[in-house]
Biotite code that builds the C-alpha atoms (Angstrom):
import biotite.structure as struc

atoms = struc.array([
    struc.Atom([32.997, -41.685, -11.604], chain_id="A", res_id=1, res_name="UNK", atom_name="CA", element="C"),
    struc.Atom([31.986, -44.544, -9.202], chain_id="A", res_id=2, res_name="UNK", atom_name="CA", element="C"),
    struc.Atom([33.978, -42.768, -6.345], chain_id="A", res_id=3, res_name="UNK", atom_name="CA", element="C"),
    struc.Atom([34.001, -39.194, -7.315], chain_id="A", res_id=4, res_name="UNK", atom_name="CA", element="C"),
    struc.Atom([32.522, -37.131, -5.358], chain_id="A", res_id=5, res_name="UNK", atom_name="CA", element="C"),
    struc.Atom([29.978, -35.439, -7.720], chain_id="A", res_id=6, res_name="UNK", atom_name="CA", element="C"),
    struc.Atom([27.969, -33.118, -5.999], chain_id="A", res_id=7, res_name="UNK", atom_name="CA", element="C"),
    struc.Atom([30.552, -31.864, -2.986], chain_id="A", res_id=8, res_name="UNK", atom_name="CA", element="C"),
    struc.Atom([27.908, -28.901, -1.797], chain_id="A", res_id=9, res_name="UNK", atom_name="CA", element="C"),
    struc.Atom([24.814, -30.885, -2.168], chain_id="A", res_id=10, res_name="UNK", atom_name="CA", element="C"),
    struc.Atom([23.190, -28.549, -3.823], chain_id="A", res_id=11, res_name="UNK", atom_name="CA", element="C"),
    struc.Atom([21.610, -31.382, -6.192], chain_id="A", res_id=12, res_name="UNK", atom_name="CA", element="C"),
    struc.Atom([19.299, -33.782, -4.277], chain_id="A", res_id=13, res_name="UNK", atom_name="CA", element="C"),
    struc.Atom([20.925, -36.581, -7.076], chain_id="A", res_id=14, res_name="UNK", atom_name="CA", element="C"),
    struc.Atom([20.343, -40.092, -6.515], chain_id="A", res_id=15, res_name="UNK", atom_name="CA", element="C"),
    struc.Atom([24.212, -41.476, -6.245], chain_id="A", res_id=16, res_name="UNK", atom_name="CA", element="C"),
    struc.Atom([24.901, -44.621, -5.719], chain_id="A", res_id=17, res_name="UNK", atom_name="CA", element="C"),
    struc.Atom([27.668, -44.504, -3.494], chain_id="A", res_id=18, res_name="UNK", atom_name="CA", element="C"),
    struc.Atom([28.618, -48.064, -2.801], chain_id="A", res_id=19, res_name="UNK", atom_name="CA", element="C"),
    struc.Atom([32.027, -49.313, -4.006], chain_id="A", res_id=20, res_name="UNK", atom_name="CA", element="C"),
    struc.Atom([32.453, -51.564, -7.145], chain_id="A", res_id=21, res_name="UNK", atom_name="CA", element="C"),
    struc.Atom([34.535, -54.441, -6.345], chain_id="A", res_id=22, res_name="UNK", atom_name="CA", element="C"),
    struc.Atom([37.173, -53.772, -8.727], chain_id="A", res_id=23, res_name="UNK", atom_name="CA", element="C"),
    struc.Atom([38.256, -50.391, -6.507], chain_id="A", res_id=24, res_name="UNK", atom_name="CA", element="C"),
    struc.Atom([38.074, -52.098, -3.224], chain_id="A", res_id=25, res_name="UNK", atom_name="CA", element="C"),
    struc.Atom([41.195, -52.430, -2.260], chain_id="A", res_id=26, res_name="UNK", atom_name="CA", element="C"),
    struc.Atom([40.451, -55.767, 0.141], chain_id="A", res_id=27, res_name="UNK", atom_name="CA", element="C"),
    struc.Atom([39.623, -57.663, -3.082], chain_id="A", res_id=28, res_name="UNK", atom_name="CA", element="C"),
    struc.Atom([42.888, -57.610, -4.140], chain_id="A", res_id=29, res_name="UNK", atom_name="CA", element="C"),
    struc.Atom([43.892, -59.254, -1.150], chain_id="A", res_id=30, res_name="UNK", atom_name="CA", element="C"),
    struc.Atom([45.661, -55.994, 0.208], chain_id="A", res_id=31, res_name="UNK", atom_name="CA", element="C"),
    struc.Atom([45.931, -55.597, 4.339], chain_id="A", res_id=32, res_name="UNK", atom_name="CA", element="C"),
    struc.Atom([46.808, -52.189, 6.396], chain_id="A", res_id=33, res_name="UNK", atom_name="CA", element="C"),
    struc.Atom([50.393, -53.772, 6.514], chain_id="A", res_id=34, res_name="UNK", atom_name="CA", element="C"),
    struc.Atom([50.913, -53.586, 2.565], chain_id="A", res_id=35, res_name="UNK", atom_name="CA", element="C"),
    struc.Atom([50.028, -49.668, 2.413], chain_id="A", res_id=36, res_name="UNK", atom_name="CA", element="C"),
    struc.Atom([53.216, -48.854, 4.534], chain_id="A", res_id=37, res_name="UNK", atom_name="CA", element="C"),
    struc.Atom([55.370, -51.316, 2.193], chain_id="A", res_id=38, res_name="UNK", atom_name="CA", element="C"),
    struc.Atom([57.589, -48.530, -0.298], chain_id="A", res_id=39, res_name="UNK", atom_name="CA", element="C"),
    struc.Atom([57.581, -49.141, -3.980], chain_id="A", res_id=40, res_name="UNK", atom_name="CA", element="C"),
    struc.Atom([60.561, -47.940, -6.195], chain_id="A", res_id=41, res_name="UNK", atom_name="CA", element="C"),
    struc.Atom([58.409, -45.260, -8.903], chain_id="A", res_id=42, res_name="UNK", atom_name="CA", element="C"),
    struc.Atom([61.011, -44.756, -10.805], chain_id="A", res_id=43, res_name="UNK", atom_name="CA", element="C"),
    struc.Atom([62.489, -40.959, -11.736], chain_id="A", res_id=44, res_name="UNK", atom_name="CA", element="C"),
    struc.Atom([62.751, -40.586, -15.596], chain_id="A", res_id=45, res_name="UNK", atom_name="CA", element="C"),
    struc.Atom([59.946, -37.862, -16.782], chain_id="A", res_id=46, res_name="UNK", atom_name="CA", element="C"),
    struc.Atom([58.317, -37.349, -13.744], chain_id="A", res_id=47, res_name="UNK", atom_name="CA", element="C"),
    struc.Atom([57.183, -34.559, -12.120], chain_id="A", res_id=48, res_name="UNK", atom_name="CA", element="C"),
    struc.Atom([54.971, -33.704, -9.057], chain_id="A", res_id=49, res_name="UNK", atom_name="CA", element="C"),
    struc.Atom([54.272, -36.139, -6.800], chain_id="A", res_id=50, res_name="UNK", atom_name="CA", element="C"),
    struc.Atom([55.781, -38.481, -8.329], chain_id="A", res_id=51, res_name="UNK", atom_name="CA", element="C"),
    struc.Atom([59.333, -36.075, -8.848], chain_id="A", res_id=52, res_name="UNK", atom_name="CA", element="C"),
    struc.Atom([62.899, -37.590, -8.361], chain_id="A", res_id=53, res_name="UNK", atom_name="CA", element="C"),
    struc.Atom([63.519, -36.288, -5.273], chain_id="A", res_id=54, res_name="UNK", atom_name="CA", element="C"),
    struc.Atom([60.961, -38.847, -4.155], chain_id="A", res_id=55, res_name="UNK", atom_name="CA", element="C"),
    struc.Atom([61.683, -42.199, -5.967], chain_id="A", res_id=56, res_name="UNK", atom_name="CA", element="C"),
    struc.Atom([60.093, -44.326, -3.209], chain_id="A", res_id=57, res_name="UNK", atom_name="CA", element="C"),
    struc.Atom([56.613, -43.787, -1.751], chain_id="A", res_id=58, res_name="UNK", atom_name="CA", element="C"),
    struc.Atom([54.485, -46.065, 0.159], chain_id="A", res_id=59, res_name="UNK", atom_name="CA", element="C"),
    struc.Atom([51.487, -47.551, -1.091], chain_id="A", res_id=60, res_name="UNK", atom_name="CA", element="C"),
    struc.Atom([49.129, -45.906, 0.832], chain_id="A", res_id=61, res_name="UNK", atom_name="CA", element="C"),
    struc.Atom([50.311, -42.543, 0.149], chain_id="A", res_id=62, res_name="UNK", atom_name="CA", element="C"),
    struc.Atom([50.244, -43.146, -3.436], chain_id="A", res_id=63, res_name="UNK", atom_name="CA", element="C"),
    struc.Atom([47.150, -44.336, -3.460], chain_id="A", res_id=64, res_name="UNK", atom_name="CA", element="C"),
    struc.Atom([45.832, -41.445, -1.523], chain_id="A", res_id=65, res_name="UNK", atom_name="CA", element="C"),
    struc.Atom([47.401, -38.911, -4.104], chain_id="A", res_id=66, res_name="UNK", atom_name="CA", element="C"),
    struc.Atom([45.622, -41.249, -6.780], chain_id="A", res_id=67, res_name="UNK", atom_name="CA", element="C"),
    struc.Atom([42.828, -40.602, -5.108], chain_id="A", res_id=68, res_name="UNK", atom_name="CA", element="C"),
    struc.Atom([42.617, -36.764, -4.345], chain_id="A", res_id=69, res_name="UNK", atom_name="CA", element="C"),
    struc.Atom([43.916, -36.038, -8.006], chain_id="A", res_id=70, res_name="UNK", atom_name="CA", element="C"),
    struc.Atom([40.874, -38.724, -10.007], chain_id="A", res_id=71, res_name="UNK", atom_name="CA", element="C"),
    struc.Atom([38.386, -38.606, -7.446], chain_id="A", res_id=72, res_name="UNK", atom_name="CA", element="C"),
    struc.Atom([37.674, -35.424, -5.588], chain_id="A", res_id=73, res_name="UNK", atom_name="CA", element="C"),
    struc.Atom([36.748, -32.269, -6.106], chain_id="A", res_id=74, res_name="UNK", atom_name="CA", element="C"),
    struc.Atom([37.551, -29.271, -8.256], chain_id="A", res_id=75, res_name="UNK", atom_name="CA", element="C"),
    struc.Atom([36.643, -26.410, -8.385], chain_id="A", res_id=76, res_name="UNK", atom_name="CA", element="C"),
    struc.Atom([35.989, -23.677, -11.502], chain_id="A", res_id=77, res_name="UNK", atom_name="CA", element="C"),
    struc.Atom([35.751, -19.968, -10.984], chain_id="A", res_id=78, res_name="UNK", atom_name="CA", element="C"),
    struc.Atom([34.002, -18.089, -13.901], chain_id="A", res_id=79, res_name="UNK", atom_name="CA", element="C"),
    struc.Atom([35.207, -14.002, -13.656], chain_id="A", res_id=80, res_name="UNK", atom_name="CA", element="C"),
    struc.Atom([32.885, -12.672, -16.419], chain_id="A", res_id=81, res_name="UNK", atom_name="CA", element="C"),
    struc.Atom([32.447, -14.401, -20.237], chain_id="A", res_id=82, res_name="UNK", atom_name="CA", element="C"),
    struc.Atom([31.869, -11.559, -22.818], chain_id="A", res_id=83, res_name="UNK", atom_name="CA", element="C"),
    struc.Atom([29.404, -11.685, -25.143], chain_id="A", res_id=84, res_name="UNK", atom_name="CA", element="C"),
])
């Protein structure tokens, strides 16, 4: 929740902190522009999506990014009609 992005239409005038806690900065771990293009071996057994066998290796930054659009962006929920 500390880098979701809660309120994409800003329809609430909410308070949110949006600085960065330390712990998901990726700097703090010592972690340059050079390590996101290094490619890390994820395996193949039981996965599925973007993480599927036909793509065993991915870079860090990519997977990252796909970390990052699945845990902290938006979604969206579409309600057709609820009976009573």
């Amino acid at each position: 929740h500390n880098i979701a992005n809660l309120d994409p239409l800003g329809v609430y005038d909410a308070d949110l902190d949006s600085s960065i806690p330390h712990e998901l900065d990726l700097p703090n771990y010592g972690w340059t522009d050079a390590d996101m293009e290094k490619e890390f071996d994820i395996g193949s057994f039981m996965n599925t999506g973007f993480m599927s066998p036909d793509r065993p290796k991915l870079k860090l930054g990519d997977l990252i990014e796909r970390l990052q659009q699945t845990y902290a962006d938006s979604i969206g929920v579409e309600y057709m009609h609820i009976a009573d």
